[in-house]
C-alpha positions, 0 to 999 in steps of 0.5 A: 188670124183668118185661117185660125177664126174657122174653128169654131162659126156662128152664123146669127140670122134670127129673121124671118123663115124665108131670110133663113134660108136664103141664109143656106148658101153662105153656111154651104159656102163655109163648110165647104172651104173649111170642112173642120170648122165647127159651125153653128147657127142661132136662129129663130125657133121656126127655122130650127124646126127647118133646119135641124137635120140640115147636113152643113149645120153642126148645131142650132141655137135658138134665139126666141127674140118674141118669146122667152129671149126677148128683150134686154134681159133675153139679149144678155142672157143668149149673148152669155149662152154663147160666150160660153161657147168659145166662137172664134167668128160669128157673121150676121146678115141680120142687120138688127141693134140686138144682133150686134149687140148680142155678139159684143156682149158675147165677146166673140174675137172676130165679128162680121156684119154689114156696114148698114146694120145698126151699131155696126160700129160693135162689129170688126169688120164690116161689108157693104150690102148691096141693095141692088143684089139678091140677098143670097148674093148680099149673105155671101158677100161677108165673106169679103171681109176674109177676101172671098167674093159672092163670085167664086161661091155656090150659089145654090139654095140646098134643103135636103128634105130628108128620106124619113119626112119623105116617107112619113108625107108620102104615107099621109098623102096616100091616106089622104086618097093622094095618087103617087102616080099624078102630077103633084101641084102645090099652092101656098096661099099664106104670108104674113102681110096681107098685101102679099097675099093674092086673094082666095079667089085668084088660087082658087081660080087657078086650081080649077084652070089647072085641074081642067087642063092637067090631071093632077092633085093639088096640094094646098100648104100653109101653117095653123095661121092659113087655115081660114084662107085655105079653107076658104080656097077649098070651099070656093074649089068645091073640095079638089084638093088636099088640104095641108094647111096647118096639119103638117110641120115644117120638115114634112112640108118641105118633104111635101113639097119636094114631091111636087112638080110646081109650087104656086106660091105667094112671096113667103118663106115657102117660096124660098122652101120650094126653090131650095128643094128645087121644085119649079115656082110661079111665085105672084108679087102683090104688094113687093116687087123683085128689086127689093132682092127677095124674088125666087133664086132659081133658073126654074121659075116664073115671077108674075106681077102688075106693074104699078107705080104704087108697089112696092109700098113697104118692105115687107108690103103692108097689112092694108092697101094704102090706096085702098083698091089692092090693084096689084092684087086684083089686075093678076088674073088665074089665067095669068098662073095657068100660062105660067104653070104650062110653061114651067109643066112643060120644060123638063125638071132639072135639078139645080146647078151647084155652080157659081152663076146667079139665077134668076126667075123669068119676070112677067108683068102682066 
């Protein structure tokens, strides 16, 4: 049955951005091992925008659980949509009731999830995830159910970011008085949750360290949602910089970053973006802490944080500090980011290994 069920794959991962593309290495991994199969994915309408010229992925499914497929009725009918299709497998790291549910009533002949999901009794196979692991290390790992192990895949996050957006930001960039010849630095001060979000002040502090230490132009990234503390940031700055922040999508932001030679970045999907472009990362850990297996996947970057008794307080941080005194946002420093951003400045850009070793950022508790 194995070596039939690589016909046709669906991978459903209908979380957010960032778990998406931690979700690349597994469709790497597959089309890798069986170059025939047809494989699909089924993901939210922001990662499709991502991810639709990605050369491993045949075909992209959108799954709008918050808009037009949400609910009960928005279940049945995608799971009908796909049933139509013929899969021959489908894996989900998604661990959602309506993930497991949507491939039962889909009626896929071989469905793989994790033991902890919700309803993983619908699945015919499941895996134990690991908390303890990196979750591109937890996504491989269903692969177990078919006898492969997390340590004999690649591990490496790949997003081609594609000649034409390249083209297309580095002709905005220059219409925007951007140099080609300087020092590109990146800062992405957005996130959903705004215990996960270092404070305007922090970045611009930073930038302004940066600018008198480098000459350089900094790039400020984030969508229509960051336009207020992107603005914000840039007044504090007294306009050194690009503002990006809402203005471009998301391919032309994953071209963007690609040019840079370090991404200053709060734990968001970005974050995950820049790594899988294999930009180097300061990635700053307010609210949540790297145990919860989130943290940059690379070799090349550095993780800073406070170390506080208190973090993390959700799984995702929170909208509010339940203590009231955002300590873990407040006690990381700009001069903390520079030190960081000299390090990585300083060692020499390679791109990421496509073999089968764990990456880790370098962790500084400050």
């Amino acid at each position: 049955m194995d070596s039939l069920a690589w016909q046709k794959v669906l991978i459903l991962q209908n979380g957010f951005l960032g778990d998406t593309v931690l979700t690349l290495p597994l469709l790497s991994e597959i089309k890798l091992r069986y170059p025939s199969a047809k494989l699909v994915l089924a993901c939210s309408p922001l990662a499709k925008e991502l991810l639709q010229d990605h050369p491993d992925i045949d075909e992209i499914i959108v799954d709008d659980k918050k808009g037009s497929d949400r609910g009960l009725s928005g279940i049945w009918r995608k799971a009908m949509t796909l049933k139509r299709m013929s899969f021959t497998v489908a894996l989900t790291p998604h661990k959602s009731l309506r993930s497991a549910l949507m491939l039962y009533f889909a009626g896929i002949p071989l469905r793989v999830g994790f033991r902890q999901s919700a309803a993983s009794c619908l699945f015919h196979r499941r895996v134990t995830r690991e908390p303890q692991r990196h979750d591109v290390e937890r996504n491989l790992s269903l692969l177990r159910a078919f006898g492969i192990q997390p340590e004999d895949c690649r591990r490496t996050t790949w997003l081609p970011p594609g000649s034409g957006a390249v083209a297309v930001v580095k002709k905005l960039l220059s219409s925007m008085g951007v140099d080609e010849r300087k020092t590109l630095i990146g800062i992405n001060p957005g996130s959903i949750w705004a215990t996960k979000r270092w404070s305007a002040e922090g970045f611009a502090g930073a930038i302004q360290l940066i600018k008198k230490n480098y000459d350089c132009d900094v790039l400020l990234f984030g969508g229509p949602a960051d336009a207020e503390v992107a603005s914000r940031i840039q007044e504090l700055c007294g306009g050194i910089l690009v503002n990006l922040a809402g203005k471009i999508g998301l391919r032309e932001m994953a071209a963007a970053l690609s040019l840079c030679r370090v991404l200053i970045t709060n734990d968001s999907a970005p974050m995950h973006m820049a790594v899988a472009c294999g930009v180097p990362t300061v990635a700053i850990f307010c609210a949540t802490t790297p145990a919860l297996g989130f943290y940059p996947y690379s070799d090349n970057a550095i993780l800073l944080e406070k170390d506080l008794s208190c973090r993390p307080c959700g799984s995702h941080g929170g909208r509010r500090c339940p203590l009231g005194t955002e300590d873990c946002i407040r006690l990381i420093s700009p001069t903390h980011v520079l030190q960081a951003v000299v390090k990585l400045l300083e060692r020499k850009r390679e791109s990421a290994p496509a073999g089968k070793d764990a990456f880790s950022p370098e962790f500084i508790r400050v």
